[in-house]
C-alpha positions in Angstrom: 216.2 62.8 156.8 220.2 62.4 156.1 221.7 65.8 156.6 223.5 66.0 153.2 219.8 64.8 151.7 218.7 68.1 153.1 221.5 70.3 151.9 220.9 68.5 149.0 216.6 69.4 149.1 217.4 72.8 149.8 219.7 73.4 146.4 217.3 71.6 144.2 214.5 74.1 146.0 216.5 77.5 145.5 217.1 75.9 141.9 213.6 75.2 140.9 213.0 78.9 142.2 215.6 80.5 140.6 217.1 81.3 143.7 220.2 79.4 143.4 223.5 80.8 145.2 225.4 82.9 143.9 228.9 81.9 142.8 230.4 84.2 145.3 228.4 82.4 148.2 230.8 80.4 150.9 228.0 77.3 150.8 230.1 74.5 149.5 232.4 77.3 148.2 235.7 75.3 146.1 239.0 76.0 148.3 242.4 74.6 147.1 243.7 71.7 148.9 246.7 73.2 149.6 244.7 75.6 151.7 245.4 72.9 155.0 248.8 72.2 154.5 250.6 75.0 152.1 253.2 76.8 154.0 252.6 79.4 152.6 248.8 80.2 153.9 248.5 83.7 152.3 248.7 82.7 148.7 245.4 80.9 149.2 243.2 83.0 151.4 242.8 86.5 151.4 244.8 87.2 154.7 245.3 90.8 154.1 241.4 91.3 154.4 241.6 90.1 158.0 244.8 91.6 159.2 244.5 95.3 157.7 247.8 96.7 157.9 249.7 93.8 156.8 252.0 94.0 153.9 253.5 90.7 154.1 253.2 87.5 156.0 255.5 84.4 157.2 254.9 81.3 156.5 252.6 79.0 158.7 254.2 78.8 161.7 253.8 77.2 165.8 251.1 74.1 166.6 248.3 75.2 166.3 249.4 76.8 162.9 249.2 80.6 162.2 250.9 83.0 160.2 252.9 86.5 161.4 251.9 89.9 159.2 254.0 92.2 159.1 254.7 96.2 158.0 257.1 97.6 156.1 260.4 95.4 155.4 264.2 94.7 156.5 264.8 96.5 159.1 262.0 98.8 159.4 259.5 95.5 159.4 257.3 95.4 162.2 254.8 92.7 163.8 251.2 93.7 163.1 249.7 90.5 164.6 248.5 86.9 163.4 246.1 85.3 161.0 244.9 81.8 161.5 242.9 79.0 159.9 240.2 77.4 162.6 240.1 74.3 161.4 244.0 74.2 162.0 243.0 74.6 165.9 239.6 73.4 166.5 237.1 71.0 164.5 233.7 72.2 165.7 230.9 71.1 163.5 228.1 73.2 163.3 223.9 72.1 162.2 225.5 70.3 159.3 227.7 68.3 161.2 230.8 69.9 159.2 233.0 72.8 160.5 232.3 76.7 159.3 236.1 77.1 157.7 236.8 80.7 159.2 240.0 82.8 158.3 240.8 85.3 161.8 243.1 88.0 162.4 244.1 89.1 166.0 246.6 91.9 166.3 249.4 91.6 168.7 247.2 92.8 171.7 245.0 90.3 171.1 242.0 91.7 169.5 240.3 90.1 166.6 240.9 92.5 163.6 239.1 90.7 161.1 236.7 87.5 160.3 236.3 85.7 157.0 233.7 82.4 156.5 235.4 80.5 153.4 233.5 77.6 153.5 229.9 76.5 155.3 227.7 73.7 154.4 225.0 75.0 156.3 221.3 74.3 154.1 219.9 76.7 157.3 221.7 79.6 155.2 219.8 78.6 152.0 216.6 78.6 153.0 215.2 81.7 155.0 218.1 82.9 156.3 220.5 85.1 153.9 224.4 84.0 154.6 225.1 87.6 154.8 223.1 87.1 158.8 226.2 84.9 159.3 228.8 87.5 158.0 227.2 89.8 160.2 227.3 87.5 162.9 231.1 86.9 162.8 231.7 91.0 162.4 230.2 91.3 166.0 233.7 90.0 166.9 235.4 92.9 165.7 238.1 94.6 168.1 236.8 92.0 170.8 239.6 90.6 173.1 239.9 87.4 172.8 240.4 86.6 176.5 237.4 87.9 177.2 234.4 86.0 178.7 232.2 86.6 175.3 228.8 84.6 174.9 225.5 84.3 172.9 222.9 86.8 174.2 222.4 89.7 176.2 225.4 91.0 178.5 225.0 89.6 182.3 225.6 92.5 184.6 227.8 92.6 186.7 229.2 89.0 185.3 231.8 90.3 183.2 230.4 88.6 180.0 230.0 90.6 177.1 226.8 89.6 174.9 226.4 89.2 170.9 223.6 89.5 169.0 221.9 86.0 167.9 220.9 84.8 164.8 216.6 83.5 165.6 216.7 80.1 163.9 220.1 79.2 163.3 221.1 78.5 167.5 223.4 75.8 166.5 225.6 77.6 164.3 226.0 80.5 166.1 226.7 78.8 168.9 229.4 76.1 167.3 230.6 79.7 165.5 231.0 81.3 168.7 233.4 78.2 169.8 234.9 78.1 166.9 236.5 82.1 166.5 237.6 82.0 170.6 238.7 78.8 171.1 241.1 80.0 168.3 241.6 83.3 169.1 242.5 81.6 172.8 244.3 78.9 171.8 247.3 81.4 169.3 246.9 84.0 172.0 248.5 81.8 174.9 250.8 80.3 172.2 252.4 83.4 171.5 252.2 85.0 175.0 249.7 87.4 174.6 247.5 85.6 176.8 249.1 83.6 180.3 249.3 79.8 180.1 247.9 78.7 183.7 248.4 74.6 183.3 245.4 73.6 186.2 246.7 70.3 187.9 244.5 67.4 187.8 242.0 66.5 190.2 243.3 64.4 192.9 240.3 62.7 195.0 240.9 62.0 198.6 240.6 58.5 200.5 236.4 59.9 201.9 233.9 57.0 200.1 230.8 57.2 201.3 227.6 56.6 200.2 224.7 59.6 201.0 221.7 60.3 200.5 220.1 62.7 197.6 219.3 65.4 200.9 223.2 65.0 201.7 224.8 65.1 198.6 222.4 69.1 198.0 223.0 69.9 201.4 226.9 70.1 201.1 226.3 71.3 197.3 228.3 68.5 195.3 224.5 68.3 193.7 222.8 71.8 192.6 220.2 73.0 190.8 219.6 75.4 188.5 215.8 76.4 187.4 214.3 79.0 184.7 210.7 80.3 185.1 208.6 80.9 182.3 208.1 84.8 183.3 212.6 85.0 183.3 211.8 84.4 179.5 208.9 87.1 178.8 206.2 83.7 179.1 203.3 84.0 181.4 203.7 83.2 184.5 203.2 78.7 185.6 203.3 76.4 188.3 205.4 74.6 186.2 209.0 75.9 185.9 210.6 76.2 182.0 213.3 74.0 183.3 214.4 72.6 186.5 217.8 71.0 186.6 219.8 69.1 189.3 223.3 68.6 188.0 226.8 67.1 189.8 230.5 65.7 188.7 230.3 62.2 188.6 233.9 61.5 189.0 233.9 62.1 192.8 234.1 58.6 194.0 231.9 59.3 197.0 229.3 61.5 195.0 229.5 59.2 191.8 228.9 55.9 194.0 226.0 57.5 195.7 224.8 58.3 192.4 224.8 55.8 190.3 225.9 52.7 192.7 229.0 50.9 192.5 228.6 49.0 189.4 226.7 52.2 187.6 229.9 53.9 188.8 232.8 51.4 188.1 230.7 51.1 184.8 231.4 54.8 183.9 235.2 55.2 185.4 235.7 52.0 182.7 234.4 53.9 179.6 236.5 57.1 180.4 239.9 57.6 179.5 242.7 59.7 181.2 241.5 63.2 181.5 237.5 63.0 180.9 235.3 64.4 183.0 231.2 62.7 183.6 228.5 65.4 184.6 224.9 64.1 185.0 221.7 65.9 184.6 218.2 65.5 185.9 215.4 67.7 184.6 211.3 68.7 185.1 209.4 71.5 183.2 207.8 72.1 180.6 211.2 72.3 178.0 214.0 70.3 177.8 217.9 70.9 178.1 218.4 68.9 175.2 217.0 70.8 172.8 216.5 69.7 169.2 220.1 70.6 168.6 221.4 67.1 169.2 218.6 65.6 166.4 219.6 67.5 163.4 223.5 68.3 164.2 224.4 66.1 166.9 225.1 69.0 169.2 222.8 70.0 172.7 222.2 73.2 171.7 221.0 74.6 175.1 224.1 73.2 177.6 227.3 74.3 178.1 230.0 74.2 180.6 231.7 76.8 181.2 235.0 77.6 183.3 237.4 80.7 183.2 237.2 82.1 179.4 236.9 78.6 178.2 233.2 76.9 177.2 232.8 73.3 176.4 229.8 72.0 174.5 228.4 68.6 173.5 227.7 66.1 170.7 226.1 63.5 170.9 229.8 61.3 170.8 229.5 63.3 174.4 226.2 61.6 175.3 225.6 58.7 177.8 222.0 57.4 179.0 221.4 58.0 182.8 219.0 54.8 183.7 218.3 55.5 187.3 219.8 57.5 190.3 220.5 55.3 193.4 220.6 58.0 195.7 218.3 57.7 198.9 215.6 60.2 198.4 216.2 61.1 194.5 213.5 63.2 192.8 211.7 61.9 190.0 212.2 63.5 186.7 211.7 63.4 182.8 214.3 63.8 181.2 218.3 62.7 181.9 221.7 62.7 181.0 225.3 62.0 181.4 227.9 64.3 179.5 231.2 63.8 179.3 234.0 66.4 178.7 236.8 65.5 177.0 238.8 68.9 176.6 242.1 68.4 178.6 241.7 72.9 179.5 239.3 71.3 182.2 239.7 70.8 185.6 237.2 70.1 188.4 239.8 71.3 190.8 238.5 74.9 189.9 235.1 76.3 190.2 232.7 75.3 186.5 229.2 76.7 185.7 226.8 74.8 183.5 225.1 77.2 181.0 221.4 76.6 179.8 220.6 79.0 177.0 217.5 79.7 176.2 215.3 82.8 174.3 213.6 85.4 175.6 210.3 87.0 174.5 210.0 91.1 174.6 206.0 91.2 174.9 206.2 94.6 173.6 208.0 93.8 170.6 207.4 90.8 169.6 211.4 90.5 169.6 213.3 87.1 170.6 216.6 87.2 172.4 219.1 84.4 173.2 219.5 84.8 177.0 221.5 82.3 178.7 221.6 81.2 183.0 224.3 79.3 185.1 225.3 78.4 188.4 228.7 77.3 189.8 229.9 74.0 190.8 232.9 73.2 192.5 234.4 69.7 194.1 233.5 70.0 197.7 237.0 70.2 200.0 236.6 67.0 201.8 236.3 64.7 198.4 240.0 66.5 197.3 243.8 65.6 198.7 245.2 68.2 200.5 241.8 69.5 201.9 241.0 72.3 199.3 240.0 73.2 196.1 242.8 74.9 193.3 240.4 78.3 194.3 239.2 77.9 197.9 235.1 78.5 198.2 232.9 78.0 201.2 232.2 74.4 202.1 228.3 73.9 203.2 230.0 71.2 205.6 232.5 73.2 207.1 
């Protein structure tokens, strides 16, 4: 079913029950149209409410837009920080396939002061879940840096990653929500210095072309793995593991060749433009890294890439079918996938960690958390000019 035909089912239901939203509800919620392109940003959304302190405010400002707020006035004014729109930085649909419009103020330190949702069209908020889970959601953000390495789930110690509280039934907006309030928060902070811009060069690939086998290409690591057992997520424990991925950059001309073959990889090089990056996947167990994410929203709601503060997800614009490896000695599996990221922050010249995400069971509570597992990938030395990696790491090969 069409995902407006569901919004659309879920109204008529809240109707015929007499639950219909209230006026005050962000689904669908009327905003001005000036609202995207006023100058003047404040007279249409309620930027005080995010930026407390504030008594006045410029007008929109830099690229990606955001407004200065300021106390006091002439020359006793004073820079309190910055509000911005998201979807003048990022468009990052969520279940619906449309963006959750989100006001944000940061301070000048760079901690997120304040979060407003002005528009959502998600029918997951109508039925069964109140919107006021959302709002709650988004106030987890609250005095948060935005530089910080801040994810879905429970903290990993010792990781440096700082863990919110989920939303059980509603992955995909959290997650795309998640996206949306630091990719912002990011993107204004490094535009107005509070945060370092480090441009990473682009990969260059040396002249090594070789074809290996599936055992070479795990023993020198430019293919790993990454598995989840059923007991890491409170399940009993199975033979069988929850998921069991091999995963590798497909760019390397030697590992992408070995892969795929030449055609397979001239194939891919051909459909990628200047600055795209092609991961693969492999997978057993008894889940799947898809998810059903990518049916309903067109997102994979269980991968990520990650790499420094930044985290890349994917649609299914992002998706390519992986027929076959050609690899000497390449494992059978059930499902596959290529992914491609198109988000010019990345480079394979430093270290990336794919991100499966995943709940967890408390037995003794009955309780679900969102838990989330990764590994890191790098190029290997040999496959890059000069030698080395951007950040050097061992090299199975020596």
């Amino acid at each position: 079913m069409p995902l407006l035909t569901r919004a659309l089912l879920a109204l008529l239901l809240l109707a015929l029950a007499g639950l219909a939203p209230a006026a005050e509800t962000a689904y669908e919620a009327p905003l001005p149209a000036e609202v995207n392109t006023a100058p003047d940003l404040c007279a249409h959304v309620p930027c005080q409410e995010v930026l407390p302190g504030a008594e006045s405010f410029s007008p929109r400002m830099g690229k990606p837009a955001y407004v200065e707020g300021y106390r006091g006035s002439g020359e006793h004014r004073s820079l309190v920080g910055y509000v911005f729109l998201s979807t003048d930085i990022v468009d990052i649909p969520a279940y619906s396939g449309k963006p959750v419009i989100t006001l944000i103020g940061m301070d000048t330190r760079g901690l997120i002061t304040g979060t407003r949702i002005l528009r959502h069209s998600e029918p997951i908020l109508l039925l069964g879940i109140p919107e006021s889970v959302l709002t709650k959601f988004i106030q987890q953000y609250l005095g948060k840096f935005v530089g910080d390495k801040i994810e879905i789930g429970k903290s990993r110690e010792g990781e440096g990653y700082i863990g919110l509280d989920a939303i059980t039934g509603a992955t995909v907006t959290v997650i795309a929500q998640n996206q949306v309030i630091l990719r912002s928060g990011v993107a204004i902070a490094r535009q107005v210095g509070i945060l370092k811009v480090e441009p990473k060069p682009p990969v260059r690939f040396s002249a090594v072309n070789e074809k290996l086998s599936w055992a070479q290409l795990v023993a020198e690591g430019s293919v790993r793995r990454l598995m989840v057992k059923p007991e890491q997520l409170g399940m009993a424990r199975a033979d069988e593991p929850y998921i069991d991925m091999h995963y590798g950059y497909l760019n390397t001309p030697s590992v992408g060749r070995s892969l795929l073959g030449d055609a397979g990889y001239e194939s891919l090089m051909s459909r990628l433009r200047s600055g795209e990056h092609a991961l693969f996947i492999v997978a057993n167990g008894s889940d799947s890294f898809k998810g059903s994410g990518f049916v309903r929203g067109g997102i994979y709601d269980r991968v990520q890439v990650a790499q420094d503060m930044d985290a890349y997800t994917f649609r299914d614009l992002d998706y390519l079918n992986l027929y076959g490896l050609s690899a000497a000695g390449a494992p059978a599996y059930k499902e596959s996938a290529i992914f491609i990221v198109r988000d010019p922050g990345f480079s394979p010249a430093y270290p990336w960690s794919p991100v499966f995400l995943a709940n967890k069971l408390d037995r003794s509570t009955g309780h679900r958390d969102f838990v989330s597992f990764s590994d890191e990938y790098w190029v290997q030395a040999r496959y890059l000019e000069g030698g080395r990696p951007a950040v050097i790491k061992p090299d199975p090969t020596g």
